[in-house]
C-alpha positions, 0 to 999 in steps of 0.5 A: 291806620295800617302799623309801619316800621321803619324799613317801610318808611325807607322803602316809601321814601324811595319809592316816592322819589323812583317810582319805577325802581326795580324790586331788586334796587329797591330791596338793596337801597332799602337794605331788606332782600328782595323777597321781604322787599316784594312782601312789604310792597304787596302789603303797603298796596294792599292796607292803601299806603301805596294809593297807586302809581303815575307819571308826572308830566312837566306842565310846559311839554304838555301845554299847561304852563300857567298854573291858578288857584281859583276860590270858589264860594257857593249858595250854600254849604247843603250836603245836596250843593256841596255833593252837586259841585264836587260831583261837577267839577271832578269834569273839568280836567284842566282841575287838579285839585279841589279841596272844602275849605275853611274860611271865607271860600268854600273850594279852593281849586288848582287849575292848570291853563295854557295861557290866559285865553285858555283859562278864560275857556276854564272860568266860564265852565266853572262858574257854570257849575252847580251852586257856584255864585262867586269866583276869586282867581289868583295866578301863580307868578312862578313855582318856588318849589314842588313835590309829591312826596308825603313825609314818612 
């Protein structure tokens, strides 16, 4: 695990929530000048602490305003199953998040639709998947709360 101090906890607190801060601005709020600001990023992007940088899209402007969590359970747990599902679902684009779970499911994924008519589309096109013999899905009433920032 890459060695932080806290001024790079700083700069990826505020990166994290301004993603598209200039070097300079985030030098100042970071307290550190702009050189030694460029240097730590450079470093924090290199050693993987910083894994990239993106848009996040409000799910209503691009039709996906129904969010679900979709259990997946499988034949078997085989290293060739678990691989042949994993390498599968990674298609499925309206899938942003697939995790191996312990517990009664195998998969726990987070799926985003447009309405139930689409998520019927998304359901047949996971059940279809490798290994896959039983689906639970559960539809989410309203986001209480979000984010993507990592406590640092």
């Amino acid at each position: 695990m890459p060695q932080m101090d806290e001024t790079d906890r700083r700069i990826l607190r505020i990166l994290q929530k301004k993603g598209r801060i200039s070097n300079a601005d985030l030098a100042v709020e970071a307290n550190v000048s702009s050189s030694a600001c460029h240097r730590r990023v450079q470093r924090l992007e290199a050693d993987g602490v910083i894994r990239d940088y993106v848009a996040l899209l409000n799910p209503t402007h691009v039709d996906r305003r129904s969010t679900l969590f979709v259990e997946v359970t499988l034949t078997s747990q085989a290293d060739d199953v678990l691989a042949a599902f994993e390498k599968a679902v990674q298609g499925v684009p309206d899938v942003l998040e697939c995790h191996l779970m312990a517990g009664v499911a195998d998969y726990m994924l987070k799926v985003v639709a447009a309405d139930t008519d689409h998520f019927a589309e998304i359901h047949r096109t996971l059940v279809r998947l490798p290994g896959v013999v039983k689906m639970q899905s559960s539809f989410a009433m309203r986001t209480v709360f979000k984010t993507t920032s990592l406590p640092v």
